[in-house]
N, C-alpha and C positions, 0 to 999 in steps of 0.2 A: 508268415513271420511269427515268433513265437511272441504269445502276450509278455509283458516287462511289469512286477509291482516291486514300488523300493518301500520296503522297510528301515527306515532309518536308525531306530531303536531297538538292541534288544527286545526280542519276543520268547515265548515256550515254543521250544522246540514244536510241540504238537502243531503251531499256527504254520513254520516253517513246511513240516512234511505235509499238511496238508494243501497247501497250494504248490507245492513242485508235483507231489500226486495227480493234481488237476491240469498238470503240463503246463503250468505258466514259468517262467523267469522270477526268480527274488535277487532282487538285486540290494546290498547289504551295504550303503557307505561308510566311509571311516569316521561320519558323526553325522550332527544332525544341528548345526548350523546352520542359517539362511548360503553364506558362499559354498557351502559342499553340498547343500542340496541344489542349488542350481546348477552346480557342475552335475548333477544326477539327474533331473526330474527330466530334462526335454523328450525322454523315450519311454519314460514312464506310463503304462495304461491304468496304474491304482499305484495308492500310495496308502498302506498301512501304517497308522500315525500315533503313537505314544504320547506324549507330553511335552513332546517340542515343540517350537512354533512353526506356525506352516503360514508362511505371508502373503499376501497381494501378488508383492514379486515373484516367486515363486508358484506361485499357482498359477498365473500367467505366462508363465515358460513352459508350462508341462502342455504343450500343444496337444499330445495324443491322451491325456488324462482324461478319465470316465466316472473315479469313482475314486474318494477318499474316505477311510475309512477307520473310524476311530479305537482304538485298543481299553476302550471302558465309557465311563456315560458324558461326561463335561467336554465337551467340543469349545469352550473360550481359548484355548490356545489356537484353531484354525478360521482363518478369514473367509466364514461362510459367505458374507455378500459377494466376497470376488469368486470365492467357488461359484456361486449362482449365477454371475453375469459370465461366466466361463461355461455355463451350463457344466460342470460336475457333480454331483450326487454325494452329497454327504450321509454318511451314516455312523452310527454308534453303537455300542453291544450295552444298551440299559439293565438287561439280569444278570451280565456275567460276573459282578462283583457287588452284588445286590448284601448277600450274607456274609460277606467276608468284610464288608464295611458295618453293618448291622453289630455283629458280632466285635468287630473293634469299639464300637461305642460303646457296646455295654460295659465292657473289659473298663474304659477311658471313666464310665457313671462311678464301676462299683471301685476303682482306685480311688476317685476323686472322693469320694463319699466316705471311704473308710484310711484316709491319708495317707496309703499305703508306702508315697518313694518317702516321705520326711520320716516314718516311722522307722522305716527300714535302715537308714542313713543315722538316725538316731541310736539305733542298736547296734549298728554296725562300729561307729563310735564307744561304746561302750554305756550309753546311756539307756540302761531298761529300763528306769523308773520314766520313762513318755510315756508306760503305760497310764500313769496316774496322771497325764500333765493331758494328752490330747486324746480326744472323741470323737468316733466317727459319726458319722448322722446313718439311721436304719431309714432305708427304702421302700418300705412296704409299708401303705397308705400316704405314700408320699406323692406329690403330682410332678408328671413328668408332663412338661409343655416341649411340643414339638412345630418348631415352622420350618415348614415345607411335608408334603405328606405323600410324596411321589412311592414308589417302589423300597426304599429304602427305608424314608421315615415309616410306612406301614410295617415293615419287620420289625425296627428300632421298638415299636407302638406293641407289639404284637408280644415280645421276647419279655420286656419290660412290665406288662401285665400280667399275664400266665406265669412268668418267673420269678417275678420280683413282688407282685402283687401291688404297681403301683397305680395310680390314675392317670389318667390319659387325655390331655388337652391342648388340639391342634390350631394352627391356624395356616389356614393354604387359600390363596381366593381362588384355586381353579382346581378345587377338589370339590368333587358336589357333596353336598353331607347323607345325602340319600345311599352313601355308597360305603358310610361308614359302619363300623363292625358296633355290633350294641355298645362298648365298652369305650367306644371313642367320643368323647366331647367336642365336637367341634363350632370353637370360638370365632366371629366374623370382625376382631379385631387381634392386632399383633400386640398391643398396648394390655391387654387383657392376659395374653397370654404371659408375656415377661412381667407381670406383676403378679402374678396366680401360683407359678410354677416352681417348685423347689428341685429342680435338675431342666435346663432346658439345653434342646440341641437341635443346630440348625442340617437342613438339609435340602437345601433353596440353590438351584445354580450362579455361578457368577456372571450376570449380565450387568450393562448397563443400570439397569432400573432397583438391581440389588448390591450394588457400590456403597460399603458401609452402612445398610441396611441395619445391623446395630452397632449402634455411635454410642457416644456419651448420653446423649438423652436414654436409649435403653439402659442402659447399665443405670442410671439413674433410676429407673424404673424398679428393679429388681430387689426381693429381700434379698437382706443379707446375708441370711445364710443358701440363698443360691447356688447352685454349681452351676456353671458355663461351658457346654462342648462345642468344640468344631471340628468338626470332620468332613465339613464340604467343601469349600475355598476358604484360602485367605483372604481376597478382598471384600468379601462380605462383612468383614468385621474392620471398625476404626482401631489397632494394633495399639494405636496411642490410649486412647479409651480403656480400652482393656486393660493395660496395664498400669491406669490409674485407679480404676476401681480396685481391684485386684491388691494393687499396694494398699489402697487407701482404705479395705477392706469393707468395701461398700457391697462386695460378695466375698461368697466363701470362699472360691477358687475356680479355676477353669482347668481347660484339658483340651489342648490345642493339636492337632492333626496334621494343619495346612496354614500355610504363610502367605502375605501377601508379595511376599520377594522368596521366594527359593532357587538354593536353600538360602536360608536368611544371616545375616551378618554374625562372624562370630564372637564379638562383644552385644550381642541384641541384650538389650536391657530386659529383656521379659525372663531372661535364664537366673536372674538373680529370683526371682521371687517362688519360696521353696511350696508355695499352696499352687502352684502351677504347673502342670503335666504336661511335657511335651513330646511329640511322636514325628520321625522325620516322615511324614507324607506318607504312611503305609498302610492306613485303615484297610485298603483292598488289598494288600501284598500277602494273600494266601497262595499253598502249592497250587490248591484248586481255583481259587480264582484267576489266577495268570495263565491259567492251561486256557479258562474259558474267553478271556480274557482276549487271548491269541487268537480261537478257534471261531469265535463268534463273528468276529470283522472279516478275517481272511471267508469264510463264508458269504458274506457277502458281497465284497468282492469278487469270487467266482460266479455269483448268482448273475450279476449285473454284466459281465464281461462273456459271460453266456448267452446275454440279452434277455437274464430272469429277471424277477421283482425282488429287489433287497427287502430283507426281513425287519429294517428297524431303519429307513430312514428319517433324517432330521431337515430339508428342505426343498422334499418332494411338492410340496405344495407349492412352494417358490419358484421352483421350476418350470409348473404345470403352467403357473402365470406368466410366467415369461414368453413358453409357444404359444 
C-alpha cells in the first residue's frame, strides 16, 4: 500500500515533487483546521506541518502516523507530549530559514534606526523639511544585545559586526561561551543585557518558560533611546508592555515581525504608534528560504518512512525514554 503524508498548508512546489518522486501519496486538504484534519489524518503515515495547529485530538487519530514534520524551526504550534505518548517523531528544518530571518532583522535594525516608514510618509505628504525635524541614530559602535544565540541569533551577531561595525552582547543560558566567536560578549544575565544594549532582539523560542519573557519590568529596564525587535514569536513579549513603553517613550521604537494572536485584530492599538514597524510574520518568507523550507522536512520524512535516521529531530530523546 502506498505510504500517505498530508500537507495541510501550502508548500514550494520543490517539497511537493520531491516526495511524489520518492513514491509516497501527498495528500492536500481543503484547510487546515482541527475538523478537516481529522477528516484527513486517520491514513496518514507523516504529516508535513506549516503553522497550523496540529492537536492532541488529532494526533491521536492518525493511527498509522510515524513522523511529523515541521516546515521551519518553532514546533509550539504541534503538541509534542501527545506526539510522544503516541510514539511519533517530531522534527523540524532549523537551517532552512536561518538567513532569511537573519537578514529580515537587519532590514527591521537599519529601518528602525534610521525612521525610515515616518520619513517616508512624511515626504510623501508633502513635508521635506522632516529632514531638519527627525534623526536617525548611526550603528556602528553601537551595542547590539542579543537573547537567545541559537543559529539565527549567531548570523543576526555575525552580519551586525562585520557590516555594521556594531558590539555584540549576548545572553543564552544554554549557549556555552567557550564557543563564542572573539567578538561576542557573552552576558550571564538577561537584566544586563536590556540595560547595556542600544538595538536588542530576541530570538528565544516560545515555550512555557518564555511566556512574556519581556514584560514591563524589561522595558523598564531599557535606555531610551533603545530599539526593540521581534522576530521570533509573539508571545514572548507582554503586547500590552510594549506598547506603553513605546507610546510613553520609554524607548525609541520597536519593529515587530510576530503576534501574540495572528494575525492580529484589525484595530490593534500598536498600529497607531508611527515609531513602530510592523511586518505580517514574514522574516523567513524568502524564494529561497520556502524552497528549503519545503525540502528539508519532506526529507525527513522519507528518511524515517524508509526506516532512516531523521536529520534534525526535536523528541528523539523523549522517545528513546519511553521504550
Amino acid at each position: 500500500m502506498q505510504l500517505k503524508v498530508l500537507v495541510p498548508q501550502p508548500i514550494a512546489q520543490e517539497g511537493i515533487d520531491f516526495l511524489e518522486q520518492a513514491g509516497v501519496q501527498v495528500i492536500i486538504p481543503p484547510g487546515h483546521d482541527e475538523k478537516t484534519l481529522l477528516n484527513y489524518v486517520q491514513d496518514a503515515d507523516a504529516i508535513l506541518m506549516r503553522t497550523g495547529e496540529l492537536s492532541r485530538k488529532v494526533i491521536e487519530k492518525a493511527e498509522k502516523l510515524k513522523i511529523i514534520s515541521k516546515h521551519g524551526v518553532g514546533v509550539d504550534n504541534i503538541d509534542i507530549e501527545a506526539a510522544t505518548e503516541q510514539g511519533v517523531l517530531v522534527t523540524n528544518a532549523p537551517y532552512a530559514n536561518s538567513n532569511a530571518v537573519a537578514e529580515h532583522v537587519l532590514t527591521l535594525i537599519l529601518a528602525g534606526a534610521r525612521q525610515l516608514l515616518q520619513v517616508d510618509k512624511a515626504l510623501r505628504s508633502g513635508d521635506f523639511e522632516i529632514r531638519n525635524r527627525l534623526f536617525g541614530m548611526e550603528l556602528k559602535g553601537k551595542t547590539l544585545g542579543i537573547i537567545g544565540f541559537g543559529n539565527i541569533g549567531q548570523l543576526v551577531a555575525e552580519k551586525c559586526h562585520y557590516g555594521l561595525g556594531m558590539e555584540i552582547l549576548v545572553y543564552d543560558p544554554y549557549f556555552k561561551e567557550r564557543n563564542a566567536a572573539l567578538y561576542v560578549e557573552v552576558s550571564s544575565s538577561l537584566e544586563e543585557v536590556l540595560t547595556v544594549a542600544d538595538v536588542i532582539t530576541l530570538h528565544v523560542p516560545y515555550l512555557p518558560a518564555t511566556h512574556h519573557l519581556i514584560d514591563e519590568k524589561s522595558f523598564g529596564l531599557m535606555k531610551k533611546s533603545a530599539l526593540f525587535i521581534n522576530a521570533a514569536r509573539g508571545g514572548i513579549v507582554d503586547e500590552a508592555a510594549l506598547e506603553e513603553a513605546v507610546r510613553n517613550e520609554q524607548i525609541r521604537g520597536a519593529c515587530i515581525d510576530c503576534f501574540q494572536k495572528e494575525p492580529p485584530q484589525e484595530n490593534f492599538s500598536l498600529w497607531e504608534l508611527e515609531n513602530v514597524i510592523v511586518t505580517p510574520h514574514i522574516a523567513a518568507h524568502t524564494e529561497e528560504a520556502m524552497i528549503e523550507m519545503a525540502l528539508a522536512p519532506a526529507k525527513d520524512i522519507i528518511a524515517v518512512l524508509k526506516g532512516d535516521t531523521a536529520l534534525y529531530p526535536v523528541n528523539e530523546k523523549e522517545l528513546r525514554a519511553k521504550r
